[in-house]
N, C-alpha and C positions, 0 to 999 in steps of 0.2 A: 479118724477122718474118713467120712465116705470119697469114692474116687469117681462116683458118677452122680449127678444127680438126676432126677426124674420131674422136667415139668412140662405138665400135661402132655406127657406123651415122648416128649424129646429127649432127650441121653444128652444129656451136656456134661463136661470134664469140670468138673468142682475147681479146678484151680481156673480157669478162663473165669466162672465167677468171683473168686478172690482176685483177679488179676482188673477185673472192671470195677470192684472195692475200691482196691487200691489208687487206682488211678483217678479215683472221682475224689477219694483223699487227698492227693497229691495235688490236683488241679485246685480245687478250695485251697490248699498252702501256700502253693505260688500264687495263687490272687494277693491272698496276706501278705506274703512277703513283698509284690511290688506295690501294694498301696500304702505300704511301712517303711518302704523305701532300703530292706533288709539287704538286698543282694547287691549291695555297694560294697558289703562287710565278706561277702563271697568271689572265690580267684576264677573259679571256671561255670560257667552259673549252667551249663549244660548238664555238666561230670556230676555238678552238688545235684541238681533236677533230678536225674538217675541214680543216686544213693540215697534222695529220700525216699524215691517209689521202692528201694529193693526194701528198703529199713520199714517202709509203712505195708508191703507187700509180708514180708516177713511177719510182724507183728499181725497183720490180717490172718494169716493161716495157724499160727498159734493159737490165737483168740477161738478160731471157728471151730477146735479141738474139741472148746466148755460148751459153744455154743447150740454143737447139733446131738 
């Protein structure tokens, strides 16, 4: 995994781009989930919100391993 990347010119921290992945992941889940009416079946819908981002953030930066 590179640790910087380079676009057009700007030095950005590769994880703030996995970090904005993620969270466009998670935002599309939570739509799902409330138009499924899913998070009835959930205790603290905050606490579950920030274990999918770590779990979909996690899975993001493994992935981008094969990817670059």
């Amino acid at each position: 995994m590179r640790y910087v990347i380079d676009i057009y010119g700007v030095l950005v921290p590769s994880l703030l781009l996995w970090i904005i992945v993620a969270y466009v992941l998670s935002a599309i889940l939570r739509r799902l989930m409330q138009r499924f009416d899913l998070y009835r079946l959930v205790w603290h819908r905050a606490l579950f919100d920030f274990s999918i981002f770590v779990c979909l953030l996690g899975g993001v930066v493994y992935l981008s391993e094969y990817l670059s």
